[in-house]
Each structure stands twice: as C-alpha cells, then as structure tokens.
TORVO-97539 format. One record per residue (C-alpha): x, z, y; residue number from 1. Coordinates in steps of 0.1 Angstrom, whole numbers, plus 5000, padded with zeros to 4 digits. Layout:
// TORVO-97539
+------+------+------+-----+
:   px :   pz :   py : seq :
+------+------+------+-----+
:    X :    Z :    Y : NUM :
...
+------+------+------+-----+
//
This chain:
// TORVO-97539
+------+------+------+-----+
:   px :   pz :   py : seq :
+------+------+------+-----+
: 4823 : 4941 : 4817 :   1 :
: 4820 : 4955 : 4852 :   2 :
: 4853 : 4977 : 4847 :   3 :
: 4872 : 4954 : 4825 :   4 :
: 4870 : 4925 : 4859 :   5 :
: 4879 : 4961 : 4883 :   6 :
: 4910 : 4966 : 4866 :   7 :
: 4918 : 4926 : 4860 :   8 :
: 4914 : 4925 : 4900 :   9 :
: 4939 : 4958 : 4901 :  10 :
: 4962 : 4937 : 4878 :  11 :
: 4961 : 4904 : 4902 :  12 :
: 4960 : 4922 : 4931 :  13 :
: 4992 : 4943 : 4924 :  14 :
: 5011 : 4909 : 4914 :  15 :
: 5001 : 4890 : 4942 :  16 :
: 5010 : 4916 : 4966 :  17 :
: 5049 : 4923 : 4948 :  18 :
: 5053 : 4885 : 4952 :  19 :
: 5039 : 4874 : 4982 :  20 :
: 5054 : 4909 : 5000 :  21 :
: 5086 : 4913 : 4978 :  22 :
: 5094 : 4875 : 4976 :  23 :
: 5092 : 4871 : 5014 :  24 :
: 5120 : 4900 : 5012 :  25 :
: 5141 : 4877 : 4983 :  26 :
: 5134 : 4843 : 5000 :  27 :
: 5139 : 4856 : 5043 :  28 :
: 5151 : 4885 : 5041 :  29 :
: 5179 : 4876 : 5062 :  30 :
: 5168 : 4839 : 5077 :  31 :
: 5131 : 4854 : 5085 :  32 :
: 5147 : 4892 : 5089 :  33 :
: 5125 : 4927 : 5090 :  34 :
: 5096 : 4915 : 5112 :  35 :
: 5089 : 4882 : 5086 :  36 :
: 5090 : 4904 : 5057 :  37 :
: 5069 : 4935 : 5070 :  38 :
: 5041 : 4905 : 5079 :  39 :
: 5042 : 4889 : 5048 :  40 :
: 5036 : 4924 : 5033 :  41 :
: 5006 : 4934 : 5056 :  42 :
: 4990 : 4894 : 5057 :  43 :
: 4992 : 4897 : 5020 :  44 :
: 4971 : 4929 : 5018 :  45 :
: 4949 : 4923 : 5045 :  46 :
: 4939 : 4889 : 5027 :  47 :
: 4935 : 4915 : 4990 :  48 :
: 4913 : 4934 : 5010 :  49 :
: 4890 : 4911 : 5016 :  50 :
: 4891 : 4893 : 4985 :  51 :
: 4895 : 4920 : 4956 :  52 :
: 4886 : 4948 : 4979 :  53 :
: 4843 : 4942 : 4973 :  54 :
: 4854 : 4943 : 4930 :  55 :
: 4881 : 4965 : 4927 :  56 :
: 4887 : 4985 : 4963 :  57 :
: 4919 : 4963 : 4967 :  58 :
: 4940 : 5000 : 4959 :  59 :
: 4968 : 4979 : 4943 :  60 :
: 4986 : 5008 : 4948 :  61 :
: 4991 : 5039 : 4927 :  62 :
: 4991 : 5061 : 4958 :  63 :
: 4964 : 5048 : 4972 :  64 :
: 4945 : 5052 : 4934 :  65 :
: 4956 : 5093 : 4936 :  66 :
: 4941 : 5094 : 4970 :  67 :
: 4911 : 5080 : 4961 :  68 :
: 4913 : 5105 : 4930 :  69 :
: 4915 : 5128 : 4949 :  70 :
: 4887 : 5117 : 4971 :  71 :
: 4865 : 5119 : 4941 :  72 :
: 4857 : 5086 : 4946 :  73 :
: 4867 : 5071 : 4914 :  74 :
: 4869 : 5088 : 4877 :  75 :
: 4899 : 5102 : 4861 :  76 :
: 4899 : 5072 : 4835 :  77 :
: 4893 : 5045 : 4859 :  78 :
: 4926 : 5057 : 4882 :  79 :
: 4945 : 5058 : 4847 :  80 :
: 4935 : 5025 : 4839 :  81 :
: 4938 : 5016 : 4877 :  82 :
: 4974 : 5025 : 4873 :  83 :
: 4981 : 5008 : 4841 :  84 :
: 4966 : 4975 : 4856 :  85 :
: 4988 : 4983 : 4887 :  86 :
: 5023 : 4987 : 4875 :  87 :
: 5015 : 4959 : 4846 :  88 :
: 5007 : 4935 : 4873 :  89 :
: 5037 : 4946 : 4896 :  90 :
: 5058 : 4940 : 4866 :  91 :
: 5044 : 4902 : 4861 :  92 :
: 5056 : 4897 : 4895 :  93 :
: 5090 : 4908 : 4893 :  94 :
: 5096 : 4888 : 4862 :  95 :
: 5083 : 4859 : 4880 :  96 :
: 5107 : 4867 : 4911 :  97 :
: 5135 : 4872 : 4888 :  98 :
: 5132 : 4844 : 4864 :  99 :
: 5128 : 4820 : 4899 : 100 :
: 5162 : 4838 : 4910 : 101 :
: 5178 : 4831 : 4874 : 102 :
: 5162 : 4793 : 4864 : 103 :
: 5145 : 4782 : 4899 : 104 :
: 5178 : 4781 : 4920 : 105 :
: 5164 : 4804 : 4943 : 106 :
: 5187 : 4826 : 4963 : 107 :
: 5182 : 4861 : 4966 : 108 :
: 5187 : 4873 : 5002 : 109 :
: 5181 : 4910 : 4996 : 110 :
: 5209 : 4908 : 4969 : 111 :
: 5188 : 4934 : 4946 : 112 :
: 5158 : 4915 : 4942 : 113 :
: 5139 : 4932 : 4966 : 114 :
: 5146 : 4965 : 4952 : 115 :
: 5138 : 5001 : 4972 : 116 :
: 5171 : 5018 : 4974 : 117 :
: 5188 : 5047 : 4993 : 118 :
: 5227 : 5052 : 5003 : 119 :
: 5236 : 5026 : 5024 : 120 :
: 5213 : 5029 : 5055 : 121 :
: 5195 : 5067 : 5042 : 122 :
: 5205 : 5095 : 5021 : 123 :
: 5180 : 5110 : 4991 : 124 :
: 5168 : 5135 : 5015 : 125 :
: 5160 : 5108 : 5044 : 126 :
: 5141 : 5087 : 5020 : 127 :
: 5120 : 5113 : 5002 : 128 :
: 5112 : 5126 : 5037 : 129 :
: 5104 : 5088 : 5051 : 130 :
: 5086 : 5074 : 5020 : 131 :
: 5065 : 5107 : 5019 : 132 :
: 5054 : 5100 : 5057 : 133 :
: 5050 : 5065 : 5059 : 134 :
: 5027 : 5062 : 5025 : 135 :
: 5005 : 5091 : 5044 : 136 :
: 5000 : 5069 : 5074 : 137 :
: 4993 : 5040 : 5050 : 138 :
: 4967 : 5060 : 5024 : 139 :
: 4952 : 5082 : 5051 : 140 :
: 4942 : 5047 : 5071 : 141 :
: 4930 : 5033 : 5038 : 142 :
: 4911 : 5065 : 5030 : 143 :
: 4892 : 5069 : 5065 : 144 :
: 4886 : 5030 : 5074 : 145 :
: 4871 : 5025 : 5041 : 146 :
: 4848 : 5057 : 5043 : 147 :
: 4833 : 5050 : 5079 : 148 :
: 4803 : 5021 : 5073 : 149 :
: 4803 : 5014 : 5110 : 150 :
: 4838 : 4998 : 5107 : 151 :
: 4836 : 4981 : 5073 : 152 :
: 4843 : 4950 : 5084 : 153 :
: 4876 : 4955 : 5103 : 154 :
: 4891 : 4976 : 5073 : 155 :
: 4909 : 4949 : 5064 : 156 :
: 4926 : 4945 : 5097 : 157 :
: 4934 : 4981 : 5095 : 158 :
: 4947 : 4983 : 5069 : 159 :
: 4970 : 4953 : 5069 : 160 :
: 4980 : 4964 : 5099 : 161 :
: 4990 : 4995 : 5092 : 162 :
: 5014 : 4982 : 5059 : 163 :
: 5031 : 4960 : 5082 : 164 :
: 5042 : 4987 : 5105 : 165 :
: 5052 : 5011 : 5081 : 166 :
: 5071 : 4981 : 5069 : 167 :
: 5089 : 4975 : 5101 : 168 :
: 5101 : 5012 : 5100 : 169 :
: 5112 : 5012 : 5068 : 170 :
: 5125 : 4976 : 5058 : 171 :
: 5161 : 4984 : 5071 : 172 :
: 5166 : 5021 : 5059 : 173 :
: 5153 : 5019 : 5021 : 174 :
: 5132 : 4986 : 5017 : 175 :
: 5101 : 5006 : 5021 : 176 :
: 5082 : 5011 : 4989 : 177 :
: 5054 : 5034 : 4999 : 178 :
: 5039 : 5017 : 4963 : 179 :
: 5054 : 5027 : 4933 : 180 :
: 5040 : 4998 : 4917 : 181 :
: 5061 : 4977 : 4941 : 182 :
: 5091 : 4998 : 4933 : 183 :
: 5088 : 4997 : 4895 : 184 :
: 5081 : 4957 : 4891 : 185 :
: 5115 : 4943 : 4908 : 186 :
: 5136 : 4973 : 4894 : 187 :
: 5127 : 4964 : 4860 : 188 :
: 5144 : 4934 : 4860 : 189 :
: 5173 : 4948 : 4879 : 190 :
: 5185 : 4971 : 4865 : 191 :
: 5213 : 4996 : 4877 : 192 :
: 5212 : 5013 : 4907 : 193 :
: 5178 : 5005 : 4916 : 194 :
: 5163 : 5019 : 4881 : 195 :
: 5183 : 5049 : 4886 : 196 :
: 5168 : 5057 : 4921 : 197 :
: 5136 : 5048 : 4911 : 198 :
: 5116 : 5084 : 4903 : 199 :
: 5124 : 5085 : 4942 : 200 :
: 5098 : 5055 : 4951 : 201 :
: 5072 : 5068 : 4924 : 202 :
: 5072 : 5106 : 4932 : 203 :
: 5071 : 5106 : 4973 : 204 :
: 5045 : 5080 : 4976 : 205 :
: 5023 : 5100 : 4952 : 206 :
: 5029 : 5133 : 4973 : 207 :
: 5023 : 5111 : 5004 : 208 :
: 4995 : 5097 : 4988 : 209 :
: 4980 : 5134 : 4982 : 210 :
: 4986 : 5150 : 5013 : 211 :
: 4965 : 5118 : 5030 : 212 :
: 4936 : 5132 : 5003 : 213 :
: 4938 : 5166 : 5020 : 214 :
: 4939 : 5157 : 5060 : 215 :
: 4914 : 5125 : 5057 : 216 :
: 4882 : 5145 : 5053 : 217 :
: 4895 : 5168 : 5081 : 218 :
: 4896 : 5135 : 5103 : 219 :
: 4864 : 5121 : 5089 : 220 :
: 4843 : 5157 : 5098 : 221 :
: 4858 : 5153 : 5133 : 222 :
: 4852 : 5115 : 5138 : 223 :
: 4809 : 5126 : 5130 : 224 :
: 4807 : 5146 : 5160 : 225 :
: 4816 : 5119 : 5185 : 226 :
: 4793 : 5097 : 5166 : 227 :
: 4763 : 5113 : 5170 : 228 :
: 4731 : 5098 : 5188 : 229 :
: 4728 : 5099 : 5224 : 230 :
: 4716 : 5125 : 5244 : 231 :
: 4683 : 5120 : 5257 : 232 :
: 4685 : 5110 : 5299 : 233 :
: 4671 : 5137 : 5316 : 234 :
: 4630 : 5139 : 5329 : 235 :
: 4626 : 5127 : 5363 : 236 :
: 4605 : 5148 : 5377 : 237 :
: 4566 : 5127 : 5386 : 238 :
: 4558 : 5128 : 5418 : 239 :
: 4525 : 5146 : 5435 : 240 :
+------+------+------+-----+
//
C-alpha cells in the first residue's frame, strides 16, 4: 500500500509539474516571457516538495530518480516504477495541454506545445552540453539539501529555486528540459520535430543526473567538517 501511494504521488506529481510548468510556457510564453515561465516551473516544484516530497521525495523527475539510484537511497525496482509513474504522469499532462490547445480555444504561444528543441537558438552539441550542466546543478541541489537534516525545512526553497534559474538560462536556447519526463509528455502529442530530437532531452539529463550522484557525496564529506561542534573556549587561568 505504502509503495503503491509513492508511485501514485510520482504519477501526480510529474503531471502537475508538466502542466503548471509547461502550460505557463503554452499560455505566456510570449505575453508573460522567460522570467514568468521559469517561475511558474520552480513555484510549481517548490509547492511538490512540500506536498508530495514527505510520501514520495517529490523526484518527479527521472534524473533526479537515477541520482537518487545512484545514491543508494532507493531500490532498483522502486526507481523503475518511479520512472514508469513519472513519464505516465508527464504524458497525462501533455494530453491535457494538447487537447485544451485542440477543443479549449487556447492558443499556443510556444508554437510546439512547449516542446524542448534545438536548431534555432542552439546546435545538438550546445544543448547536450547545456542540458548535461544545468540538470547537474538542479540534481546535485536536490541530492545535498535533501541529505543535510539541519536544512530540511528550506529544501523546498532550494530546490525551487534552483529549477527556476536553470530555467531562466535555458528557456530561450532549447526550452530547458533538464526532465525527461517533461520532454517526453508534450512531444508525444506533437509529433515531428520535437519527437525526433527527443533521445537528446532523455539522455543528457540522465548523464547530468549521474555525474551530480558522483560530486554530491564529495560536497556532503566537506560540508561535515565545518559543522562540527565548537571548540571548547580556552581555561582562564584561577587566580592565587
């Protein structure tokens, strides 16, 4: 029961982020513009975080699943099953963004319905390189917020944070996926180019994802030695 509400929470968590984060994209994306969007994307997760995050970890994000993986902090066969909740629930919500775009008379400002996509603004090479470092930054914050106790209650903040600026680099040059869940739901439904480019948004997050895995502990081992107690003030020496 306990893992079957887990992964339900990866499945809602996942659709509410593509359509909160996405549909700001399809519904602003040029009346709101890149600062709008990337805030809709990192209020969106903050607000997971804190309301999924105590069930589920609020991953709701394939890369974030492998780092944890990696992390050894969740099983093999919950991380598949993470996954599988992750991409169905990312799928939900790009039928839902394109069937309001189809019957709901809603006008797609992004022209692709939100999809990731390279050529225009960033060549293959630029984007494999930018969606590899921006999801590090994103999974390495996720990984060391969420493993230091003494900040548990700002991880939320953090994390938000930090997909809302990785957001504001990325908005403009390939729509920022650093999720392949997010990539896979809108592409789906449309199609073309953006299903053709998509093994680019699935593979690079996940490497991104995995080098995070390898530096976090590095940065976690350092953080303990400037958290250590207090030294003790030194004797005054009693007088005669």
């Amino acid at each position: 029961m306990d893992d079957s509400r887990r992964y339900a929470a990866e499945f809602l968590g996942a659709l509410l982020l593509v359509f909160f984060g996405v549909g700001s994209a399809v519904a602003a994306r040029q009346e709101g513009g890149v600062v709008v969007v990337a805030l809709a994307f990192g209020f969106i997760m903050l607000a997971l975080v804190y309301t999924i995050g105590p069930l589920s970890g609020s991953h709701v994000n394939p890369a974030v699943t492998l780092g944890v993986l990696l992390s050894g902090k969740i099983s093999p066969v919950g991380a598949v099953a993470y996954w599988i909740a992750q991409f169905l629930g990312a799928a939900a919500a790009g039928f839902i963004l394109w069937g309001l775009t189809r019957w709901g008379a809603v006008v797609d400002q992004t022209g692709v319905l939100g999809t990731n996509g390279y050529g225009k603004h960033i060549n293959l090479g630029g984007t494999m390189v930018l969606e590899g470092v921006l999801t590090f930054l994103f999974v390495l914050v996720v990984l060391v917020v969420n493993s230091r106790v003494e900040h548990a209650g700002f991880a939320g903040l953090a994390i938000g944070l930090a997909l809302a600026v990785v957001h504001l680099v990325g908005i403009t040059l390939d729509g920022t996926s650093v999720n392949p869940a997010r990539s896979l739901g809108p592409a789906l439904f449309e199609g073309g180019t953006a299903l053709r480019q998509l093994w680019v948004f699935v593979v690079f997050p996940l490497l991104g994802g995995a080098l995070a895995a390898a530096v976090a502990p590095v940065i976690l081992s350092v953080g303990r030695g400037y958290r250590g107690e207090p030294e003790e003030p030194p004797q005054q020496p009693r007088s005669a």
